[in-house]
C-alpha positions in Angstrom: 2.6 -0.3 4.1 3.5 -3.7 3.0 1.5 -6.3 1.0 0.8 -8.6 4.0 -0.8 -5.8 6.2 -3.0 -5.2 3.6 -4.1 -8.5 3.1 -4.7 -8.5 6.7 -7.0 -5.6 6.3 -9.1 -6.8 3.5 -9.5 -10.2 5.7 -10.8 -8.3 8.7 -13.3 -6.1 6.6 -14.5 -8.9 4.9 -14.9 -10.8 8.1 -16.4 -7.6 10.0 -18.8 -6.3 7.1 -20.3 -9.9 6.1 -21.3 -10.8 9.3 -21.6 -15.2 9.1 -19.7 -14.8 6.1 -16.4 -17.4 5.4 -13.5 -15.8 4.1 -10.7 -18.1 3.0 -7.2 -16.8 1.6 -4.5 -18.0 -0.8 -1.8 -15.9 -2.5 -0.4 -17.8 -6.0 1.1 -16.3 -9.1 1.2 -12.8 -8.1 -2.5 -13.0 -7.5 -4.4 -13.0 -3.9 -7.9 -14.7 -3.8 -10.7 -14.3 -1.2 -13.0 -17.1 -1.3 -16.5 -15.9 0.6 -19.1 -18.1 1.4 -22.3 -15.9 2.3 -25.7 -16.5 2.8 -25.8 -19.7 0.7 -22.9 -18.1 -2.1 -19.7 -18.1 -3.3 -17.4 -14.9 -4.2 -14.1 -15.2 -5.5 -12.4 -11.8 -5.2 -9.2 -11.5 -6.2 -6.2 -8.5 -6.3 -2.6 -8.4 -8.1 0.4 -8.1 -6.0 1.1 -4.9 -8.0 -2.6 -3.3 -7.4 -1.3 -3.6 -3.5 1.7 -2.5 -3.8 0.6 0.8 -6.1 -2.6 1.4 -4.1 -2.6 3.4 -0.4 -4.7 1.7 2.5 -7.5 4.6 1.7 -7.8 3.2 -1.9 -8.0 -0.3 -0.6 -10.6 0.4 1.8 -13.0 2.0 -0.6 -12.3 -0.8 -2.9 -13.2 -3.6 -0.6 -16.3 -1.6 0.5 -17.8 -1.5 -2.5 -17.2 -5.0 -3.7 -19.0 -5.7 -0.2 -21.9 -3.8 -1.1 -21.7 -6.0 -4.7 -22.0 -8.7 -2.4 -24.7 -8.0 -0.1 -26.3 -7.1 -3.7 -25.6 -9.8 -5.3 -27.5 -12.6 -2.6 -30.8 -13.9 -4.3 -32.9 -17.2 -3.1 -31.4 -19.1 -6.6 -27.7 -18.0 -6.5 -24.8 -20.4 -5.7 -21.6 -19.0 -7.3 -20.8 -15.2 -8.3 -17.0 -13.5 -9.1 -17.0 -10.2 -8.1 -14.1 -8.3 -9.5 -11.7 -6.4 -7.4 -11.9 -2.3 -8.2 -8.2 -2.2 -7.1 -5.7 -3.3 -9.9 
């Protein structure tokens, strides 16, 4: 499976899971970066080209499920900004 259809699939989890979440995308220097606004926060998740290309779609669903469930953790009344870091790569 190529890079882009895998992109695509962390987009629409991201979007499905974190309901009234903003997911923004941008791909530079062999890196890809989801920016999520949620409840009042900001994520930054990011995955290397490599960690897509290595990793099957099963790996890349249970990593992207459990940086979602770092997110939903994460959300306090005082946050503003968190990185969560990918488990792929």
């Amino acid at each position: 499976m190529d890079t882009d259809v895998k992109v695509s699939l962390i987009l629409e989890r991201l979007n499905d899971r974190l309901h009234d979440a903003r997911v923004d995308y941008q791909c530079h220097a062999g890196t890809h970066e989801f920016l999520v606004l949620y409840s009042g926060s900001r994520f930054m998740i990011r995955f290397r080209e490599h960690a897509l290309v290595r990793k099957s779609t099963q790996e890349i669903e249970l990593a992207v499920a459990q940086i979602i469930d770092r997110v939903r953790r994460s959300i306090t009344p005082n946050a503003t900004n968190a990185r969560v870091s990918a488990a792929v790569g």
